[in-house]
C-alpha positions as CSV (number, residue, x, y, z in Angstrom):
1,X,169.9,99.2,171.3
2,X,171.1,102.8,170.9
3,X,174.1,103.4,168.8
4,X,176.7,103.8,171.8
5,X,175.9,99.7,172.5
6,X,177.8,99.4,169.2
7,X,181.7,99.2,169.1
8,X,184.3,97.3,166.9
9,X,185.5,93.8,169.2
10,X,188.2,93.3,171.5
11,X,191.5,92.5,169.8
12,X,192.6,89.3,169.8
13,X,188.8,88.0,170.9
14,X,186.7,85.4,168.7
15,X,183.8,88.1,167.6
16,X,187.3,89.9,166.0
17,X,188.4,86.7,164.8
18,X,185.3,86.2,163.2
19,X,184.0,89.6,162.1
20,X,187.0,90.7,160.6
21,X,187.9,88.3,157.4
22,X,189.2,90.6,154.6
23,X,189.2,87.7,152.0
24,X,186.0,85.8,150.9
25,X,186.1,82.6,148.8
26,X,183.4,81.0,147.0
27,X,182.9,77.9,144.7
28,X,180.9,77.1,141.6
29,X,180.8,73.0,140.3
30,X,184.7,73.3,140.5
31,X,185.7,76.8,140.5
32,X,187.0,78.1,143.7
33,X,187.9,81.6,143.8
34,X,188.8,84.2,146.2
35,X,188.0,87.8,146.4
36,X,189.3,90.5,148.6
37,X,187.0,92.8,150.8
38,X,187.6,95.9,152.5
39,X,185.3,97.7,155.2
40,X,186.2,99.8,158.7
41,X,185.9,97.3,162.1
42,X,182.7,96.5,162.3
43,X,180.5,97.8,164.8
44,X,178.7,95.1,166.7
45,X,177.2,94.0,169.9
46,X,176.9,90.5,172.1
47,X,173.3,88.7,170.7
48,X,171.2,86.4,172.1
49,X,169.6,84.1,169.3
50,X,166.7,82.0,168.9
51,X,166.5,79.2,166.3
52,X,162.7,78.8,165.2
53,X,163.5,77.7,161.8
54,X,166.6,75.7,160.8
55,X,165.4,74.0,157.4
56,X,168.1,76.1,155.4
57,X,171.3,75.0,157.7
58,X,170.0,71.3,158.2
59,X,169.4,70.6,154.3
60,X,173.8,71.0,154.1
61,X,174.4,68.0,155.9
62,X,174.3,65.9,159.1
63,X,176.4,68.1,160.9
64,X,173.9,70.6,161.6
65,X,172.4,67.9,164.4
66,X,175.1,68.3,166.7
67,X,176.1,71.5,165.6
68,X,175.3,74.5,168.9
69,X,176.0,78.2,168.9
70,X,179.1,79.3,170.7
71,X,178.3,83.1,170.4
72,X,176.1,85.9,168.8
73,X,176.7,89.3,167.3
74,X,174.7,91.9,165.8
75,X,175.7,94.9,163.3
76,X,173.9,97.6,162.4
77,X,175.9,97.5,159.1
78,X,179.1,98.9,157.1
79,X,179.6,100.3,153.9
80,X,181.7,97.2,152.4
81,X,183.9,97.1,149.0
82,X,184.7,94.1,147.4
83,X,187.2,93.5,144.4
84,X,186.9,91.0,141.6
85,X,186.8,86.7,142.0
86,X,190.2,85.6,141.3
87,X,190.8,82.0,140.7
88,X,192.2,79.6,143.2
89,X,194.6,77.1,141.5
């Protein structure tokens, strides 16, 4: 792919939806917290995928069996900022 097969998604379309979270949360034994994130739109592209290995995704449950891809997108990258965990009460 060349770079001008890169450009940030549709608004209002599911890669947007799903590229562009500005909060990230995380959990350790019970402590959720949140952190915010900051980066430009990402520049991405429609992917085709292959599974050839799915040990990591099927060892978090039974879900994974019925679970199937709805789409694909590749980034070359971003230069991404991300603030301190705050707790989640």
């Amino acid at each position: 792919m060349t770079d001008s097969s890169f450009a940030p998604s549709e608004p209002g379309s599911l890669p947007e939806f799903m590229l562009e979270r500005y909060t990230a949360f995380t959990q350790q034994r019970k402590r959720a917290r949140f952190f915010r994130v900051w980066h430009s739109p990402w520049k991405q592209a429609p992917a085709e995928i292959e599974v050839t290995a799915d040990t990591l995704m099927a060892s978090t449950g039974p879900w994974w069996k019925t679970a199937e891809p709805v789409s694909a997108n590749y980034s070359p990258g971003a230069e991404v900022w991300m603030g301190r965990p705050h707790r989640i009460n």
